[in-house]
C-alpha positions as CSV (number, residue, x, y, z in Angstrom):
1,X,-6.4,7.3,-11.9
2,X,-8.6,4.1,-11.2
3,X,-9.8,3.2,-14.9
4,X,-13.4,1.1,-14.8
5,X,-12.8,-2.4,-15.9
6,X,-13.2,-2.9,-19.6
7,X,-13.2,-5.6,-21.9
8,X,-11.1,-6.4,-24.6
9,X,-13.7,-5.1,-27.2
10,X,-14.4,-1.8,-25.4
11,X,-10.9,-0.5,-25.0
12,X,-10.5,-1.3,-28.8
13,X,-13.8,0.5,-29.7
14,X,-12.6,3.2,-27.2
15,X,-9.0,3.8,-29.4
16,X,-11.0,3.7,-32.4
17,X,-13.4,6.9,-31.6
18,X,-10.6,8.6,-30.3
19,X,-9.3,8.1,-33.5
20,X,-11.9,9.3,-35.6
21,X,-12.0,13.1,-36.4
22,X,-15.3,13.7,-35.5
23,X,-16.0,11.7,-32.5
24,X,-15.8,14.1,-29.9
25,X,-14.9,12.7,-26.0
26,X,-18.3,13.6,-24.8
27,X,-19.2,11.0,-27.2
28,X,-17.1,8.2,-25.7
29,X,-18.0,9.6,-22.0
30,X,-21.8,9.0,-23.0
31,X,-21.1,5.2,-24.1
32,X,-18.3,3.8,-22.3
33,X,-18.3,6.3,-18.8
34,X,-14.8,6.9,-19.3
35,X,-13.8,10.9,-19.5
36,X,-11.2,12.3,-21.8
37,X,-8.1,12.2,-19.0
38,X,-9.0,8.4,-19.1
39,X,-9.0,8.1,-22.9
40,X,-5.5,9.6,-22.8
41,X,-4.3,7.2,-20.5
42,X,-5.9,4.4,-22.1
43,X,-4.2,5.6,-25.8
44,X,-0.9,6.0,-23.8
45,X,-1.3,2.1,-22.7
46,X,-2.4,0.8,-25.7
47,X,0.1,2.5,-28.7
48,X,3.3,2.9,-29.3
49,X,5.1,5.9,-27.9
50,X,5.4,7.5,-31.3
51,X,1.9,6.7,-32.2
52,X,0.5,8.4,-28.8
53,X,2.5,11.2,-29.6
54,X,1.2,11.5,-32.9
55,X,-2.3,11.5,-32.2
56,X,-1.9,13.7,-28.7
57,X,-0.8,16.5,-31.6
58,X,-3.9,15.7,-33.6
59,X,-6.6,15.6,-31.0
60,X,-5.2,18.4,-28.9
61,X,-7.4,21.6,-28.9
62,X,-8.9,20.2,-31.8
63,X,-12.6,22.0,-32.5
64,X,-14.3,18.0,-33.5
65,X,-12.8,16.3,-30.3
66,X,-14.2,19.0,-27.7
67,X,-18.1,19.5,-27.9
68,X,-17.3,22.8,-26.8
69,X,-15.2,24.1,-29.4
70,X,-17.1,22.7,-31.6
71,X,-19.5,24.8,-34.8
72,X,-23.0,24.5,-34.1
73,X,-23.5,23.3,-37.7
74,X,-21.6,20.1,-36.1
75,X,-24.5,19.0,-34.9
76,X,-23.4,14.9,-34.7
77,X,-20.4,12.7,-33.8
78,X,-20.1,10.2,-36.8
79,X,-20.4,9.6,-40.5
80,X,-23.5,8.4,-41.9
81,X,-21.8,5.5,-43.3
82,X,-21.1,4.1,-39.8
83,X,-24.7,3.1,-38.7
84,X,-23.9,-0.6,-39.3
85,X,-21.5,-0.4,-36.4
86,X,-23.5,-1.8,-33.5
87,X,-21.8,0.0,-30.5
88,X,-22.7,3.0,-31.5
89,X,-25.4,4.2,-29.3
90,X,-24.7,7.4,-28.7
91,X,-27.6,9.1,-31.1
């Protein structure tokens, strides 16, 4: 799988929404172009085995991460707290 080149900053942006509970991939596909198969691969590159493994068991199947699982009462991606976070475009 041929990854689009990314800087530094975007990959690290990138780990931390698919971090976050309530950032689903659709989210991350919207800003960055990269689909949820690439966000795996990019976790697997960037953490530590046991960490991967850790948050593969979180995210998998997880209602929040999948737009499509997800309650219609979830109707956006992030907390309100984060609108000083200026790569946040999406919304």
């Amino acid at each position: 799988m041929k990854i689009k080149e990314l800087t530094d900053t975007e990959i690290d942006r990138i780990v931390e929404m698919a971090w976050e509970d309530r950032t689903p991939f659709d989210a991350i596909l919207a800003q960055f172009g990269v689909s949820e198969a690439e966000v795996i691969t990019i976790m697997r590159r960037e953490m530590k085995p046991s960490s991967f493994r850790m948050w593969r068991a979180r995210v998998q199947n997880r209602a929040t991460k999948h737009s499509a699982l997800r309650t219609p009462e979830i109707d956006r991606f992030k907390c309100t707290r984060q609108r000083s976070i200026s790569m946040n475009k999406y919304r």
